[in-house]
TIKOL-974521 format. One record per residue: residue number from 1; residue in one letter; chain; z, y, x of N, C-alpha, C in turn. Coordinates in nm, 2 decimals, padded with zeros to 4 digits, always signed. Example, Ala and Ser with C-alpha at 12.3 -4.5 7.8 and 13.67 -1.06 7.14 Angstrom:
REM TIKOL-974521
 num residu chaine   n_zz   n_yy   n_xx  ca_zz  ca_yy  ca_xx   c_zz   c_yy   c_xx
   1      A      A +00.78 -00.57 +01.32 +00.78 -00.45 +01.23 +00.78 -00.33 +01.32
   2      S      A +00.71 -00.22 +01.28 +00.71 -00.11 +01.37 +00.79 +00.00 +01.29
This chain:
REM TIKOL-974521
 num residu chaine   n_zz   n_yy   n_xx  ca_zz  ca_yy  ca_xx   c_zz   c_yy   c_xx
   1      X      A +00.00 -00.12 +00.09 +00.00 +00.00 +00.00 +00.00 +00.12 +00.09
   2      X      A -00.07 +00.21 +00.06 -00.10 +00.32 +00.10 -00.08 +00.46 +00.03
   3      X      A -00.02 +00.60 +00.09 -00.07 +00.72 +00.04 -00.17 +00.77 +00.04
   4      X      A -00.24 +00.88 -00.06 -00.38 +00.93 -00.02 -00.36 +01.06 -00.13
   5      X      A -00.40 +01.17 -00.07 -00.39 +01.26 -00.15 -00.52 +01.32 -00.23
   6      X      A -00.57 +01.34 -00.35 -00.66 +01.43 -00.41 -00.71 +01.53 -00.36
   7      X      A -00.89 +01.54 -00.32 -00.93 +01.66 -00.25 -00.95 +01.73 -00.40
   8      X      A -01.01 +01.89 -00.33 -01.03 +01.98 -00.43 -01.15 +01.97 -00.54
   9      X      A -01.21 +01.82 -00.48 -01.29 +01.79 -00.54 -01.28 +01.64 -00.65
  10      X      A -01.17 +01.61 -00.64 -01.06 +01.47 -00.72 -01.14 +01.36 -00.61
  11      X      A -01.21 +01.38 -00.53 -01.23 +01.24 -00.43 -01.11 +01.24 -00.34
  12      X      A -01.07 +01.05 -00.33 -00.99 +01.04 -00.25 -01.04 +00.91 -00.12
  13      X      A -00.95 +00.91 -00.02 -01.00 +00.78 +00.08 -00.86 +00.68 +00.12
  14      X      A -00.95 +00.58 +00.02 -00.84 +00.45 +00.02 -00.81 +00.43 +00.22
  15      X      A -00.66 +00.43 +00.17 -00.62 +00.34 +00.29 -00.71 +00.25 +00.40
  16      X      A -00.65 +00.22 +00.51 -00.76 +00.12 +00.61 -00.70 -00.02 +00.54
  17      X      A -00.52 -00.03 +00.54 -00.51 -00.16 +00.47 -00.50 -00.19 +00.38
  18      X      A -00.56 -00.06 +00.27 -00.61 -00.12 +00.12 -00.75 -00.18 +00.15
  19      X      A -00.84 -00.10 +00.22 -00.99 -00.15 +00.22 -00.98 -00.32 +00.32
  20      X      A -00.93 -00.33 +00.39 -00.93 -00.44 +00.45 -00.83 -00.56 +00.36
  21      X      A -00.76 -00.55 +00.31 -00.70 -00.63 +00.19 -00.78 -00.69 +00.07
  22      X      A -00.89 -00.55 +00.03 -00.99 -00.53 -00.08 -01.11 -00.64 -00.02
  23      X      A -01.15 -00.59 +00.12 -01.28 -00.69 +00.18 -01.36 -00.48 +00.08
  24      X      A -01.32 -00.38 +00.08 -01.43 -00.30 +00.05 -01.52 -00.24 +00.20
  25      X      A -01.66 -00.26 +00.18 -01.72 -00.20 +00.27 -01.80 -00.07 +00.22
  26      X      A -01.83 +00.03 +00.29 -01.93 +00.16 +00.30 -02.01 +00.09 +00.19
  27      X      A -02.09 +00.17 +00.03 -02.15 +00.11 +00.04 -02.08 +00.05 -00.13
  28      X      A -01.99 -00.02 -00.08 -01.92 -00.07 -00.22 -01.91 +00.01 -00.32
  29      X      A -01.90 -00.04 -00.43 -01.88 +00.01 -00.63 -01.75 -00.05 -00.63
  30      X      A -01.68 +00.07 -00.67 -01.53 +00.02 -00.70 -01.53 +00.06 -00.87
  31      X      A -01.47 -00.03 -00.97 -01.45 +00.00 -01.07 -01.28 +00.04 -01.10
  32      X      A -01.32 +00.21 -01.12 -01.17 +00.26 -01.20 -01.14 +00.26 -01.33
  33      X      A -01.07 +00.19 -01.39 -01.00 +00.22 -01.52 -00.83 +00.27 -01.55
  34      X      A -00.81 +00.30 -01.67 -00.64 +00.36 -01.66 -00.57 +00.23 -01.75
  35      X      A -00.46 +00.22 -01.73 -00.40 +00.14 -01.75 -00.27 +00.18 -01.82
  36      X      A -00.16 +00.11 -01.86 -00.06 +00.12 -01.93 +00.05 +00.19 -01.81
  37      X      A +00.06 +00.13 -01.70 +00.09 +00.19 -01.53 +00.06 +00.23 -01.46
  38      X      A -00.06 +00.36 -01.49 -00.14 +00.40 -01.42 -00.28 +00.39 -01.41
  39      X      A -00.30 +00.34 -01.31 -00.45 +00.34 -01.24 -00.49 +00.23 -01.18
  40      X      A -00.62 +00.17 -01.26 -00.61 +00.00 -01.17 -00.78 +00.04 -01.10
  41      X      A -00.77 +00.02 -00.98 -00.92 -00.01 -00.89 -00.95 -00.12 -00.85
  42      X      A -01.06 -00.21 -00.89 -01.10 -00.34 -00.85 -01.23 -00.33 -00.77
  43      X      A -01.29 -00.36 -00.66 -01.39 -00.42 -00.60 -01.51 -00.44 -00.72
  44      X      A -01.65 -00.39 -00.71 -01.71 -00.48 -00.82 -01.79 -00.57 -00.76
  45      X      A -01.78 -00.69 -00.83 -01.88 -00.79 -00.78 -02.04 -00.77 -00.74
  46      X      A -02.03 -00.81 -00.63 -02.22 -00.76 -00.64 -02.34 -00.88 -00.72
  47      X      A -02.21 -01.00 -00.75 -02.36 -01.10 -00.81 -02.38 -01.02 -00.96
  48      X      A -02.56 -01.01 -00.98 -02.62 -00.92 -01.04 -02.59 -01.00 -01.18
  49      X      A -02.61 -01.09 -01.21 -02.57 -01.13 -01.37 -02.43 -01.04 -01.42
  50      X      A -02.33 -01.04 -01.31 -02.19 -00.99 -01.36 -02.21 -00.85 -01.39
  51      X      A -02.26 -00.77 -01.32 -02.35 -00.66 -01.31 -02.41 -00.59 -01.45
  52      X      A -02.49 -00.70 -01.47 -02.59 -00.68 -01.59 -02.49 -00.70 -01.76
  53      X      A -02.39 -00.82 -01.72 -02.30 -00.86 -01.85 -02.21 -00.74 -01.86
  54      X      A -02.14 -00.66 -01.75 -02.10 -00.58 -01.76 -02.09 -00.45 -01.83
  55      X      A -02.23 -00.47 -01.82 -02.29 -00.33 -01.84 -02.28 -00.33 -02.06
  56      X      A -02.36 -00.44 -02.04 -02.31 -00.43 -02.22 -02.18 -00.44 -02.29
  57      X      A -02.15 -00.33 -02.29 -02.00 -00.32 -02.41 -02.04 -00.21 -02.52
  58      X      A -01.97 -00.29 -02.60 -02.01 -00.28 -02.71 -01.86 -00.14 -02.77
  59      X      A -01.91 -00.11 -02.86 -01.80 +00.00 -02.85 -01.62 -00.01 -02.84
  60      X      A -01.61 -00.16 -02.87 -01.46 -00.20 -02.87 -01.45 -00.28 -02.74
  61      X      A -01.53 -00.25 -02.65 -01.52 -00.30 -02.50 -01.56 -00.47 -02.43
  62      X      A -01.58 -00.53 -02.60 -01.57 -00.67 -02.55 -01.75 -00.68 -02.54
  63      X      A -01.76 -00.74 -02.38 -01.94 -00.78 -02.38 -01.96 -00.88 -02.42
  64      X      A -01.83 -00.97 -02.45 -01.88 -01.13 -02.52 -01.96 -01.10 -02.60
  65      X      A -01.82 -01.05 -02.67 -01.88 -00.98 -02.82 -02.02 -00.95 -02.88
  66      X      A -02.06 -00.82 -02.74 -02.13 -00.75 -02.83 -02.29 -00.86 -02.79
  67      X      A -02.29 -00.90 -02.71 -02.39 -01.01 -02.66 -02.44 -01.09 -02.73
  68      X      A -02.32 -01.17 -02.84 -02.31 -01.30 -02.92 -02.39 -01.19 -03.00
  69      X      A -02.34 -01.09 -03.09 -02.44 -01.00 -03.16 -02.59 -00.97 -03.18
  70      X      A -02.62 -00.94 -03.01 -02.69 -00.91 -02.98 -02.86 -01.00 -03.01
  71      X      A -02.79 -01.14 -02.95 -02.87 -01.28 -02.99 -02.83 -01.31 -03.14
  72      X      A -02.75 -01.30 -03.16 -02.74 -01.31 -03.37 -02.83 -01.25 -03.44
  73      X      A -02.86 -01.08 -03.37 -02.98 -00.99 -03.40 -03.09 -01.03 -03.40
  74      X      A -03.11 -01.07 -03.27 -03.26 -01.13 -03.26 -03.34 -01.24 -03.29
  75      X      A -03.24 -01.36 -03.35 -03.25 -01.45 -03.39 -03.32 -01.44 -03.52
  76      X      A -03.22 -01.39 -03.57 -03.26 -01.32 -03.69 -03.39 -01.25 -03.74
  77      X      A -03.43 -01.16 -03.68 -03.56 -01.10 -03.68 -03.66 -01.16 -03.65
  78      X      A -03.63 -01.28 -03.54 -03.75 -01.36 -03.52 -03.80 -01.44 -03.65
  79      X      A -03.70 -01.48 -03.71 -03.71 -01.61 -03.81 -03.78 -01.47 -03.95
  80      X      A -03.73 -01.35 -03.96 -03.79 -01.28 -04.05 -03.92 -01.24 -04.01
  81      X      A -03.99 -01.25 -03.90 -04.10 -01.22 -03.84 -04.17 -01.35 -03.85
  82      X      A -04.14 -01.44 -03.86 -04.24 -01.59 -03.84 -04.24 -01.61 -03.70
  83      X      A -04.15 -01.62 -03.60 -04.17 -01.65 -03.50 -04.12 -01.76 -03.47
């Protein structure tokens, strides 16, 4: 654990033994969200499927969710299209 203070521009630079703990290199996508205790920062994965699943949320956050929908939708349309 490390200190780090807020520039005047709200960027800050993680620790040497946060980034070496993390495995973050130059380069890396860190995902910030707030939490119930703060502030949680995770590493993001670089395999692109996770990437891509990520990306779809749906307004209540779950990309299961909105995914399973997503193919519900299209399923749907196909069979009303004759496909």
């Amino acid at each position: 654990m490390g200190i780090t203070k807020v520039t005047r521009n709200y960027q800050i630079t993680l620790p040497k033994d946060v980034r070496k703990t993390a495995g973050i290199k130059v380069g890396d996508e860190i995902i910030v969200k707030t939490c119930d205790s703060g502030i949680m920062m995770r590493k993001l994965k670089s395999d692109a499927f996770e990437k891509a699943f990520g990306i779809l949320k749906g307004p209540d956050g779950d990309s299961a969710e909105y995914v399973r929908n997503m193919r519900e939708g299209s399923e749907k349309r196909r069979m009303r299209l004759g496909l």
